[in-house]
N, C-alpha and C positions, 0 to 999 in steps of 0.2 A: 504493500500500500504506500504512496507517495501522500505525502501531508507538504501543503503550501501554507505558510507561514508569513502572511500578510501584516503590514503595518496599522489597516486599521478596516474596520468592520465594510468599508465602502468599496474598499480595493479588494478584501476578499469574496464580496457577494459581486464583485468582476469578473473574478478571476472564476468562479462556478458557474457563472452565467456561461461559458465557453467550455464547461467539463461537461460529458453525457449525463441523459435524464433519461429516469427520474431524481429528484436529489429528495434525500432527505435531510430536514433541517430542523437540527435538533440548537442547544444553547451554544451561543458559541463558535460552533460550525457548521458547515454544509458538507452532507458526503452525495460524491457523485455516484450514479451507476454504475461505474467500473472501482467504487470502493475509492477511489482517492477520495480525501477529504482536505477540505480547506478550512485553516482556522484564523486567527490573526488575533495583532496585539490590539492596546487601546494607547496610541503615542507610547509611550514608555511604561513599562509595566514595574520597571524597578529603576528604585530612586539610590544616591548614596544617601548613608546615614549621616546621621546628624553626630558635631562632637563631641558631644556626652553621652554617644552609644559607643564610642572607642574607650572614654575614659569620662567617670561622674564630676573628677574635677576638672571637667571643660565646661559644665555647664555653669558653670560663675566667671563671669567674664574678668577674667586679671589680666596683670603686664608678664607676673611670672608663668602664666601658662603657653605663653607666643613664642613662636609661631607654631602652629595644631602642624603636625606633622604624620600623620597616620603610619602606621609601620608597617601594614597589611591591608589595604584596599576592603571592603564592605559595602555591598548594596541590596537593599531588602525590597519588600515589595511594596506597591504603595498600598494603600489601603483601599483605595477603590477601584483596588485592580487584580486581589488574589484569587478571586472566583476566575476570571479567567486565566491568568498565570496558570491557576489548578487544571482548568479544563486543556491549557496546551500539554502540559507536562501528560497527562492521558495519553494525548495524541503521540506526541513524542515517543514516547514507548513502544508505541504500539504501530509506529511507522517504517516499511523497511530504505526507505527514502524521505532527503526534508530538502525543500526547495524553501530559500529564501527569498520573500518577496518583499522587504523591506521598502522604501522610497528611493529614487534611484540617486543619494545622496551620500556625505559623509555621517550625518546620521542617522539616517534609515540605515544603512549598512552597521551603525552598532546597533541600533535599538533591536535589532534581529539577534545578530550575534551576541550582545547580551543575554539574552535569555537563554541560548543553546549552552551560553555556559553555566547559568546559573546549574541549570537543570543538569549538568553533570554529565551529558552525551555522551557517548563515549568516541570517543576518537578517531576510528574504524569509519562510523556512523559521520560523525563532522567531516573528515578528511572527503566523504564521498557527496557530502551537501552541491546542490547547485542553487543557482543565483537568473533571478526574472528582474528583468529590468523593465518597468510599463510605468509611461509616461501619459497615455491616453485610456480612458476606461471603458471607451467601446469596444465591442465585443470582436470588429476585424482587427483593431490595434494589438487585445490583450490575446489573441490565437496569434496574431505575430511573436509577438515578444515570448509567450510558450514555445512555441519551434525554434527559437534562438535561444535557450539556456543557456548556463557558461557556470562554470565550475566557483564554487563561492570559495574556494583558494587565492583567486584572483584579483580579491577584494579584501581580505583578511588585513592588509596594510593599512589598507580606507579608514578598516574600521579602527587600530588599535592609534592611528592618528585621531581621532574620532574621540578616543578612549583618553588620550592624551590631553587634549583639548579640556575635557570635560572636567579632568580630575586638575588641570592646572589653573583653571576656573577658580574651581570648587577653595584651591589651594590662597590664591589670588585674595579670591572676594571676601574668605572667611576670616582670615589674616589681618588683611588691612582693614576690613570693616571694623573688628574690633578694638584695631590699634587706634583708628581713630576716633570713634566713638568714646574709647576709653580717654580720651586727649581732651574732647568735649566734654566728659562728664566730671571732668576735675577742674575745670573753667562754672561748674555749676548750668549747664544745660544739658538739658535731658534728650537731644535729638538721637535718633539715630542716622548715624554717615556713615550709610553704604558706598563701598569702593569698589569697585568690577573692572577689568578689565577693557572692555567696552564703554559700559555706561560713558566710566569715568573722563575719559577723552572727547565725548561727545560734549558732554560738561564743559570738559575744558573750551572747546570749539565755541560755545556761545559766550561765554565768561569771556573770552580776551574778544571777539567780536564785538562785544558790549562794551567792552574797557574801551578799546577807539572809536566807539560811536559815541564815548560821554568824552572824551580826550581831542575829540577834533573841536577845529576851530576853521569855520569857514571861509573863504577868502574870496574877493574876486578876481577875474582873470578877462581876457579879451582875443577874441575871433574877432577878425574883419574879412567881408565880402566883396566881393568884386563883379558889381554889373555888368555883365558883357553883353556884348551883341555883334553877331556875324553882320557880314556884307548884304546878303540876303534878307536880315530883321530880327533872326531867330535867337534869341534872347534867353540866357541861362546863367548860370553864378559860380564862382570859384572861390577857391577858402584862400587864401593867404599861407604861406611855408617861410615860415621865422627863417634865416637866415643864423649861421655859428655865431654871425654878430653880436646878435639877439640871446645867447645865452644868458649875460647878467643879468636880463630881465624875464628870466624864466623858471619855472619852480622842476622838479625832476622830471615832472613828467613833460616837459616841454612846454607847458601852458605859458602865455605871458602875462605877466602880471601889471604892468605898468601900461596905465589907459593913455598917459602922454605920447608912449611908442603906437599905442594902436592909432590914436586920432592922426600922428603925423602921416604913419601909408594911408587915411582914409583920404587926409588931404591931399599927397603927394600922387596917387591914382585916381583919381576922379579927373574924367574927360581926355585921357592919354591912352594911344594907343599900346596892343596887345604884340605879341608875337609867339605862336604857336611853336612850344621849340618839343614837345611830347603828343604823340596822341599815336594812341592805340587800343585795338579792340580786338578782344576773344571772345570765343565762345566755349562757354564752360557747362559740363554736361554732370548733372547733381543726380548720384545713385539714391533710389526708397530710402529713408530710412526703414533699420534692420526692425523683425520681428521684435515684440518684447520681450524684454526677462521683469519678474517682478520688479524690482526698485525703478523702473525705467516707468514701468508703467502706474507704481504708485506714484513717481512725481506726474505725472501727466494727467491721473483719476487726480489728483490734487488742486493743479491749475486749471481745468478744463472743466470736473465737477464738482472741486469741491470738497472731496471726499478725502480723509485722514487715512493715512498707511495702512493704519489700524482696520480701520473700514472696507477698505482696495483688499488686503488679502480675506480680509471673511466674507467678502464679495467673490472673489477670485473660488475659495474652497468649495462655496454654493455651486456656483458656474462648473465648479470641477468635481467633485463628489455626489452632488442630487442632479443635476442637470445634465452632468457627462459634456457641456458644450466645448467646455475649453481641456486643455492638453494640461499636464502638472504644472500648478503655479509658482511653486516655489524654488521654479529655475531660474539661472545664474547665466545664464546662456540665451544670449540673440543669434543663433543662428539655426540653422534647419539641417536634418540630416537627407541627402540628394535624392533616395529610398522613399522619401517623402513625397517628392517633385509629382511623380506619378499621380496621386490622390489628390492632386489642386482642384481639379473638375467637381468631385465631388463634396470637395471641405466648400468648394465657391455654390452651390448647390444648395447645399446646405445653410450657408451664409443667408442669400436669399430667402429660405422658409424662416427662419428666425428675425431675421429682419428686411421687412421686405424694405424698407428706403435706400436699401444697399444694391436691388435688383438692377439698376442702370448702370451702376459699378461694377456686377459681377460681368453684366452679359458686353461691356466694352471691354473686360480684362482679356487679357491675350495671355492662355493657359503654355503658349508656349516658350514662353520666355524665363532666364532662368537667372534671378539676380544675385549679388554677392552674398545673401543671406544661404543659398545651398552649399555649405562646404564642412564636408565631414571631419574635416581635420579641424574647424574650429567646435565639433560636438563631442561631448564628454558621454558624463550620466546624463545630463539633460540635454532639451533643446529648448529654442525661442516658447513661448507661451502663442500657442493660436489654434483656429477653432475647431473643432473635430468637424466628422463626417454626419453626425448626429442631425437627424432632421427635429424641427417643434417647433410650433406653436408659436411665438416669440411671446403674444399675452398671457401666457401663463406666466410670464418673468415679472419681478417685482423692477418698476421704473429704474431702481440704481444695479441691477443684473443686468437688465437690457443695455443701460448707455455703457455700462463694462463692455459689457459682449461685444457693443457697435466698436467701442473704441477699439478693442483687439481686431476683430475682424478687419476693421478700416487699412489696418495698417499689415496684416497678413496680404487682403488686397492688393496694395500697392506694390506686393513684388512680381506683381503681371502686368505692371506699367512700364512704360521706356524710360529714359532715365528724363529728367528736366532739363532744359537746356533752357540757356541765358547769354545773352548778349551783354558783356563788359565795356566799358567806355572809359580812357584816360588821358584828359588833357590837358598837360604844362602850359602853361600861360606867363609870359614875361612882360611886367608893368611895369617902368619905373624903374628897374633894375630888382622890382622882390619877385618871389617868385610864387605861383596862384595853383591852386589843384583842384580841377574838377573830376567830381565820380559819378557815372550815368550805369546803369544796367534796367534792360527789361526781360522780361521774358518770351524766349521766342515758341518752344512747347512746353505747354502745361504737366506734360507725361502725369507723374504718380499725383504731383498735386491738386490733377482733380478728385481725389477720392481723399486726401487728408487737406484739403484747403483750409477748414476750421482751425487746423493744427498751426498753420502759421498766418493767423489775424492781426497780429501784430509786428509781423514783420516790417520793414520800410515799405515804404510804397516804390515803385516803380518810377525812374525818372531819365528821359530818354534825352541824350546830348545830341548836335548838329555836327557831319559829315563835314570834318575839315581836315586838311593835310598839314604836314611838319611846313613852316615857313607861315603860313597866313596869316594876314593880321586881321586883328578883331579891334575893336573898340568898347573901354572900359567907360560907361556912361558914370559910374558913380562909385564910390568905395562905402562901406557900412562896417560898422564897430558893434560888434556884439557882445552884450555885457551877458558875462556870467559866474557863475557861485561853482565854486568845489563844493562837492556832497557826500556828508558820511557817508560810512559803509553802511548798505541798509542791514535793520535785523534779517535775522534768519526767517523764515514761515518754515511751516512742514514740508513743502516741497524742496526747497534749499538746501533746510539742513538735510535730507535724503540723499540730494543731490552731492552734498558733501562729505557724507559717509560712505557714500561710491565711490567718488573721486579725493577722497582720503588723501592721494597721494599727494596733490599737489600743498599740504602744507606739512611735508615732512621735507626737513634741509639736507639729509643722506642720502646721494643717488642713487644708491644700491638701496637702501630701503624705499624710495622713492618708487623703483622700477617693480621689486617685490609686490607693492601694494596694487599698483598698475595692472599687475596679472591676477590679482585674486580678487576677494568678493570688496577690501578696504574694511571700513569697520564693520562687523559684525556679519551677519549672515542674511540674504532675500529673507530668507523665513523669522528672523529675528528683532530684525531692524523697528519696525513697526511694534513690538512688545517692550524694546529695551528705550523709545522716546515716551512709550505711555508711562514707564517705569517712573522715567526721573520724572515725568510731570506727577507721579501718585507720590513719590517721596517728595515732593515740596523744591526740589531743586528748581526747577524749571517753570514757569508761570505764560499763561497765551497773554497778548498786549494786541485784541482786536485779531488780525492776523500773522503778527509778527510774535516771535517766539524770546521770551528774555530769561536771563537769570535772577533768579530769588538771591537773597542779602546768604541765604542759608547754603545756597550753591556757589556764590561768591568766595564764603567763608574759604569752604572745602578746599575749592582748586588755591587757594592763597598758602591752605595749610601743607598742603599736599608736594611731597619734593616734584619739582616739575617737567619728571622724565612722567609720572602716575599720572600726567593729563594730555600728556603726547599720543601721537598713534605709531608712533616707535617702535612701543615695546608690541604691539600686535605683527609688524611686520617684521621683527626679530622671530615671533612665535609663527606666524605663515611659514617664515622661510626653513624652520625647523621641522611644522609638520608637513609641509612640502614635502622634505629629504624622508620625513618617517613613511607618507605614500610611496615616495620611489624606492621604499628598501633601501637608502642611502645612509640613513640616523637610526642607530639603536632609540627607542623609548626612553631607557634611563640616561642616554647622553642629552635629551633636552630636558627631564626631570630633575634632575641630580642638580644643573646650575641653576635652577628654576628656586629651589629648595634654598641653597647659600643665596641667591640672592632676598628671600624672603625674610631670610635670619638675618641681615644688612639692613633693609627696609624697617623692622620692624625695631633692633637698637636704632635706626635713626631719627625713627617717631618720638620712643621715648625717650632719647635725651635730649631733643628739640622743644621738648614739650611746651617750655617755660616761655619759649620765645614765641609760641602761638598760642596761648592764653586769650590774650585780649583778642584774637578773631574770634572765641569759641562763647566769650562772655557774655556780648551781647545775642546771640543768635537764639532766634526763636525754638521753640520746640518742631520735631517733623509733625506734620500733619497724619491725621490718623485718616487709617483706608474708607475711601469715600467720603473726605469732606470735601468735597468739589476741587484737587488738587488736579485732575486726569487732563484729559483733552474736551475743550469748551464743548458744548453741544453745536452743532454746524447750525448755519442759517446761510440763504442764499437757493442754490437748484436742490441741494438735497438735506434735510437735516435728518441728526438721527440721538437719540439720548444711548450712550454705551455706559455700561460698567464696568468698574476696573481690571483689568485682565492679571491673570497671575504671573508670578516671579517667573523670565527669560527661561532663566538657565540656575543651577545649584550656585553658582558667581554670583548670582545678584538676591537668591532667595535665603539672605544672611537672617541666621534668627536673631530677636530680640534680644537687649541687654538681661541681664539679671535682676533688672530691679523689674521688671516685668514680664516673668517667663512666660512662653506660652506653649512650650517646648513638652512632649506627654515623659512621663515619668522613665527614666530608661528601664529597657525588657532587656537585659541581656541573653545573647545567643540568638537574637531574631534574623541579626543581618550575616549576610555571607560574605564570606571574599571572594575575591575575583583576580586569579591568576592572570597573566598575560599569556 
C-alpha cells in the first residue's frame, strides 16, 4: 500500500480526486480502490518546545540563564494536532510505500520530513520515500506531477537547511528577546521587546526612514526652461544642463540652488537663437512584465486594491485551495516552466468563463508566442502564480477573489502579446553657450499594454518632439525659472515596505552580501512577509499614519538599544549564504550552528554590560500593547475594506513567551517532547 502524505487536508483530497474509485473516506484520510490511501498534515503538526520543557529554570526569565542553548533538539506535538499526528503514524505503519507530498518549498519539504522522523520510520522505509511536487490542484496538473515522482533523497538537504533555519530562529529570537526585555524591565517598564531575526530589521528599515524624514530640512532649488520653436512653428521645451561651472552652486545631486544663476540663463536665452548639436531617436521594444510571484503581487493587490499582504495571501489561498483557480501562491518565482507553454489555450479559456471582461483579451492573444517568462532554468520548486485550467462561474467569487483573479490572469495574458514598442526622442540644444535637453517618447505598438493598461495610469504621458537634424537652428522665444523644494523621503505604506523586503538588497553596503540577497527571497519569506509586518504592528512597534507606515516611540526605543548589526539585513544574508551551501551539500549543519551559538554568547555579555548606558531609552517607554487592542493593520477603506484579527506568531523566532512576571506558559510535563536527530 502506498500512503501520500500531504501538507494539508486541501492538497490531499487533490491528490484522491486522481486515485481510483470508489474511495473511502474515513477521518483523516481517503483510501483509494486500489488500497493507496492519502493522509496529510495540518501546516505543522509538531512545534519545538518551549524553554522550561529542557530545563524549569528557564522559565524565570534571568541574565544568568542566557543564552538557552539546548543540548538535544525536542519537538512535540501541538495540541490541536495529535488526533491527526495519531491517525498518520497508523498509516505509517501500515504502509509498504510513503510518498511525500509536502509544498513544493523549503518548508513543506520539513514539515513532511519532520514527522517521518518523529514517528521513528525506519530507515529501509525512509531511504525508499518518494517526493510529488504539485503546484496546481487540478486534477490534469496533480496526475502530472504523480507520473513524475522523484526520490525524496533528493531533497533531504532542503529540508535539514529548513531544519537549520528554524532552530536558528528559535535560537535568535529566544535569546535576545529576553536579553532585552530583561534590559527594559530594570529601567522599570514592563514591555515586552521581541527581537527576531526578521522582524527586527524590518524595524530597523522604518526607524532610520523616519529619523531622515524628521532630520531633513527642505531647501529650494531651480530648473529653467527653454521655449523653443522650429522653423516650421512647432513649439516644445528643453530643460537647461548646468554646466562643471555651475558646481559651486549645486547641492550633490546636481540640483542648483542659487535663483540668481537661474534668472541670469533665463535672461541670457530669451529671444537667441538655438543650435541642434544632438538628436536622436530609437526605438525601444519593452518585454510583458513577468508572471507573478507572491510579494510582486501583494504590492500591486496593494496599490491597485487596496488590499494588505495580509489580505492578498488569504485571498490568494481561497483562489488556491477552494476555488482550485490559481497555481500555488506562495511562490518565489516569476517564471513558467516551457511544459506549461502547451496548456495556454486552455488556462486562456478558462480565463474567459471566470471573467468574462477578459474575453476581448483572451481571443486577440496570440497563443503562439512565447515570452521570456518560459525558461526552465529560471524554475525551481515553484513557478510564477497564474491561473489554472479550471473553468467557473466567476459570480460565485466574493468581489476581492475576482479582482485577485483579474489581476493575475491580466498579467499571465500579456505573455501572448508582442512586446511594446516606443519611439525615443533626444535633442541637445545650444543657447547662449548653456547647454538645453529635450526628452520626447511615444508609443508606436501598444503590444501587452493593452491588456495591463490600468497597470500603468500613472505613468508620464506621452510627449512627441519635431523631426530635426544635427546642425538646425531653432529659436529660443523665452527662458523660465522653475522654483522648486527638495522633499523628504516619503514614509513607507504597505506596499513599499514589501517592496523593500524584496529588494533588501539595495540597503546592504557589502557587495557580496548585496548580491547574496539579490538571488534569494531578501527579508523573510513570500509566505511570511505578510505575518511578520502584522507582527510588529500587534506588538506596538509599528503604528498606520493614514496610509503611511511609522515607528512607535517603543520601536524607536529598540533599534536605538539594539547593537546595530541586530537591525541590519546582514546578518540574514550571512545566514542565506550559509543555508545556501547546506542545500548544495557544501556546509555541514553544525559549521553554521556552532558560530551561530558563540556569536549568541557575544550578543548576549554585550547586552548586559551595556545595560547602564540604555536605561534612559527603556525608562520612559510605554508598556507593549496587549493582543487586540487595535495595534494590527487599520481596517481598509477605499474599493475594499475588511475588519481582520490578529494572526499568530510567524515563526518559533518571533512567538517568544512572556516574561515571568506574567507566565502564560502551561506547567512543564516532562518526557512529552522528543528529539530530533539530524
Amino acid at each position: 500500500m502506498r500512503l501520500y502524505i500531504a501538507e494539508k487536508p486541501s492538497l490531499g483530497r487533490a491528490i484522491a480526486e486522481v486515485l481510483p474509485k470508489p474511495h473511502e473516506k474515513g477521518e483523516g484520510y481517503v483510501r483509494a480502490a486500489n488500497g493507496d490511501v492519502v493522509s496529510w498534515c495540518i501546516g505543522h503538526l509538531l512545534e519545538q518546545v518551549a524553554p522550561e520543557e529542557y530545563d524549569p529554570r528557564f522559565k524565570s526569565w534571568q541574565w544568568q540563564t542566557l543564552p538557552i542553548i539546548p543540548e538535544r533538539w525536542q519537538v512535540k506535538p501541538r495540541s490541536s494536532s495529535r488526533k491527526q499526528l495519531g491517525i498518520l503514524k497508523q498509516w505509517v505503519k501500515q504502509a509498504d510505500e510513503l510518498v511525500h507530498a509536502g509544498d513544493p518549498d523549503r518548508e513543506g519539504q520539513l514539515l513532511v520530513d519532520e514527522v517521518i522522523d518523529y514517528l521513528a520510520v525506519p530507515k529501509s522505509k525512509r531511504d525508499q520515500m518518494l517526493r510529488c511536487l504539485i503546484s496546481d490542484l487540478n486534477p490534469p496538473a496533480v496526475r502530472r506531477a504523480l507520473e513524475t515522482l522523484r526520490s525524496n533523497r533528493e531533497f533531504l538537504s532542503l529540508s535539514t537547511s529548513a531544519l537549520a533555519r528554524s532552530r536558528a530562529d528559535w535560537l535568535y529570537g529566544i535569546n535576545m528577546t529576553r536579553a532585552y526585555t530583561l534590559l527594559a524591565r530594570s529601567s522599570g517598564s514592563q514591555a515586552l521587546l521581541s527581537v527576531g531575526r526578521v522582524q527586527t530589521p524590518i524595524l530597523g528599515l522604518v526607524v532610520r526612514r523616519d529619523a531622515e524624514i524628521d532630520a531633513f530640512s527642505s531647501k529650494p532649488y531651480y530648473t529653467v526652461l527653454a521655449h523653443i520653436v522650429t522653423k516650421p512653428g512647432v513649439h516644445f521645451t528643453a530643460e537647461w544642463q548646468p554646466s562643471a561651472a555651475c558646481q559651486p552652486w549645486q547641492d550633490e545631486e546636481g540640483r542648483v540652488l542659487s535663483r540668481a544663476l537661474a534668472d541670469k540663463v533665463v535672461e541670457r536665452i530669451g529671444g537667441q537663437p538655438g543650435t541642434v548639436q544632438e538628436y536622436q531617436i530609437k526605438v525601444v521594444k519593452q518585454s510583458a512584465p513577468l508572471p507573478y510571484n507572491l510579494s510582486a503581487l501583494q504590492i500591486d493587490a496593494s496599490r491597485q486594491l487596496n488590499l494588505s499582504p495580509k489580505q492578498t495571501l488569504d485571498l490568494c489561498q481561497q483562489l488556491y485551495e477552494r476555488h482550485k483557480l490559481i497555481t500555488y501562491p506562495r511562490s518565489d518565482c516569476r517564471y513558467l516552466p516551457n511544459e506549461h507553454h502547451r496548456l495556454a489555450s486552455q488556462v486562456a479559456a478558462a480565463i474567459g468563463m471566470v471573467q468574462p471582461t477578459l474575453q476581448a483579451a483572451v481571443q486577440s492573444a496570440d497563443f503562439q508566442l512565447r515570452s521570456a517568462a518560459w525558461n526552465d532554468t529560471k524554475v525551481s520548486a515553484h513557478h510564477g502564480i497564474i491561473p489554472t485550467e479550471r473553468r467557473m462561474n466567476g459570480e460565485s467569487l466574493s468581489r476581492q477573489e475576482l479582482a485577485l483573479y483579474t489581476l493575475i490572469a491580466r498579467h499571465y495574458l500579456a505573455q501572448f502579446y508582442p512586446p511594446l514598442q516606443r519611439r525615443e526622442t533626444r535633442i541637445g540644444i545650444e543657447i547662449a553657450g548653456g547647454q538645453f535637453l529635450a526628452k520626447g517618447r511615444e508609443i508606436l505598438l501598444p503590444g501587452w499594454r493593452v491588456v495591463l493598461s490600468a497597470d500603468w495610469a500613472d505613468e508620464e504621458p506621452e510627449s512627441r518632439l519635431p523631426l530635426l537634424q544635427q546642425g538646425d537652428v531653432v529659436h529660443c522665444e523665452r527662458g523660465e525659472r522653475i522654483d522648486k523644494q527638495t522633499q523628504p523621503p516619503k514614509p513607507f505604506t504597505d506596499a513599499t515596505l514589501l517592496a523593500a523586503m524584496t529588494g533588501i538588497a539595495r540597503y546592504v553596503q557589502d557587495n557580496s552580501l548585496r548580491q547574496i540577497l539579490r538571488e534569494t527571497d531578501g527579508l523573510g519569506t513570500e509566505a511570511t512577509r505578510a505575518g511578520i509586518l502584522e507582527l510588529l504592528f500587534q506588538r506596538g512597534f509599528l503604528q498606520h499614519q493614514g496610509k503611511s507606515i511609522r515607528a512607535t516611540e517603543m520601536g524607536k526605543a529598540l533599534i536605538r538599544a539594539l547593537p546595530v548589526a541586530a537591525s541590519l539585513p546582514d546578518m540574514t544574508a550571512r545566514w542565506e549564504r550559509a543555508l545556501s551551501a547546506i542545500e548544495q551539500r557544501e556546509l555541514p549543519y553544525q559549521s553554521f550552528m556552532q558560530p551561530l551559538q558563540q556569536e549568541l554568547s557575544r550578543l548576549i555579555a554585550e547586552a548586559q554590560s551595556g545595560r547602564e548606558s540604555v536605561r534612559e531609552l527603556f525608562a520612559a517607554m510605554p508598556a507593549a500593547p496587549t493582543r487586540g487592542a487595535g495595534q494590527g493593520y487599520r481596517q481598509r477603506k477605499g474599493k475594499f475594506s475588511s475588519s481582520r484579527r490578529p494572526s499568530a506568531p510567524h515563526s518559533a523566532a518571533d512567538a517568544s513567551p512572556a516574561p515571568s512576571r506574567a507566565p502564560r506558559k502551561a506547567p512543564v510535563r516532562k518526557g512529552r517532547g522528543k528529539a530530533t536527530p539530524l
